[in-house]
C-alpha positions in Angstrom: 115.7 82.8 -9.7 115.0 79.9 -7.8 116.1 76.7 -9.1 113.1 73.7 -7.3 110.3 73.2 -9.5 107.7 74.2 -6.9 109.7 77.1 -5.8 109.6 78.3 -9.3 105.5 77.4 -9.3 105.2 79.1 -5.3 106.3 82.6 -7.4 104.3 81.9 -10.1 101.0 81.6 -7.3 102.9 84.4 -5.7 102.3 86.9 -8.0 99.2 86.4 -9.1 98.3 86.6 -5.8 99.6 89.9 -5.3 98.1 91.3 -8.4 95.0 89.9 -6.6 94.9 91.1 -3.3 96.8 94.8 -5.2 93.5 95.2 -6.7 91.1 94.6 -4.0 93.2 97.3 -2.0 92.7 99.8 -4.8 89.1 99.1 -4.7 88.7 99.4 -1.1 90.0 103.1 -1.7 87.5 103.8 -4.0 84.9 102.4 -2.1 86.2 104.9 0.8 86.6 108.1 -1.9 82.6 106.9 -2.5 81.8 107.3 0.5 83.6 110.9 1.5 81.2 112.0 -1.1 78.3 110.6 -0.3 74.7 112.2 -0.7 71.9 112.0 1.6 70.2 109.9 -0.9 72.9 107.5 -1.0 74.4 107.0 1.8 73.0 103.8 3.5 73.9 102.1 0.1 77.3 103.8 0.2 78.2 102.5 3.7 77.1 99.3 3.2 79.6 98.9 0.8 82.3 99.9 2.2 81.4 97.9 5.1 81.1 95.0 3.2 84.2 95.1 1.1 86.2 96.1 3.9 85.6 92.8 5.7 85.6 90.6 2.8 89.2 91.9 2.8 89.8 91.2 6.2 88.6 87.2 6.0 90.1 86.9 3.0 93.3 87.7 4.7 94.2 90.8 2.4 94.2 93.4 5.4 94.2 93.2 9.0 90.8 93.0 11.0 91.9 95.9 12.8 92.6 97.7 10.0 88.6 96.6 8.2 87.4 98.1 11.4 89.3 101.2 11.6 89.4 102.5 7.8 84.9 101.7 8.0 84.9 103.4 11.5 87.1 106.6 9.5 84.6 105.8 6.0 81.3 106.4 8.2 82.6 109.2 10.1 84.2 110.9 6.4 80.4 110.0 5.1 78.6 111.6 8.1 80.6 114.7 8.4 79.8 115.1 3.7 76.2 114.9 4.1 76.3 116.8 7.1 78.4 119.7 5.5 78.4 119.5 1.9 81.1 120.7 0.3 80.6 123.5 -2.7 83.6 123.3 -5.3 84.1 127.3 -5.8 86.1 128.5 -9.1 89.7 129.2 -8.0 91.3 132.0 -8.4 93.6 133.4 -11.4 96.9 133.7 -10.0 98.7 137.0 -9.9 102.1 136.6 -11.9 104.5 137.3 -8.7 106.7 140.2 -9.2 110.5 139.5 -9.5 112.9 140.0 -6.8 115.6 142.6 -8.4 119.4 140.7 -8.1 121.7 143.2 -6.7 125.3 142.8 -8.5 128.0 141.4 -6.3 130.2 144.3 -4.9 134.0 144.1 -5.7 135.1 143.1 -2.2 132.5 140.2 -2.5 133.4 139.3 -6.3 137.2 139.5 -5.2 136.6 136.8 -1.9 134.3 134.7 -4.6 137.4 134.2 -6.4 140.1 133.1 -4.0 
């Protein structure tokens, strides 16, 4: 623990900060979930918010530019590719209980070499 007054105030900031910015991250994968499952109906809205949170992010310094650009350019084309193809949940199957594999007893020469 640090022992200066406004060290001990920086990590105070500090973490609130990061509880900040851990948030806004979360968000930003939400906003790019929405937008994998966009509708035709909904997809200009959808877009628009992901654009828009990505780079309110980005200025405020939370992620990289790059990165804004690259997980919206990834969003769009996720978005795109759902109304384009949308996806049908189909029931899944019951599983077949596997049938056991029958353990063969150890032979005397094996048991005999287990033990030395």
């Amino acid at each position: 623990m640090a022992n200066i007054k406004s060290m001990k105030k920086d990590l105070r900031r500090n973490a609130k900060a990061r509880a900040v910015n851990q948030s806004v991250r979360t968000s930003l994968k939400t906003h790019v979930k929405k937008a994998r499952q966009a509708t035709a109906e909904n997809i200009g809205e959808v877009v628009s918010n992901v654009a828009k949170a990505m780079d309110k992010a980005a200025q405020k310094g939370i992620i990289h530019p790059n990165q804004a650009a690259r997980r919206k350019s990834r969003a769009m084309k996720a978005a795109a590719k759902s109304v384009a193809n949308p996806v049908v949940k189909a029931e899944k199957p019951h599983k077949v209980a596997a049938a056991k594999k029958e353990v063969k007893p150890k032979t005397a020469t094996k048991a005999k070499a287990d033990k030395s």
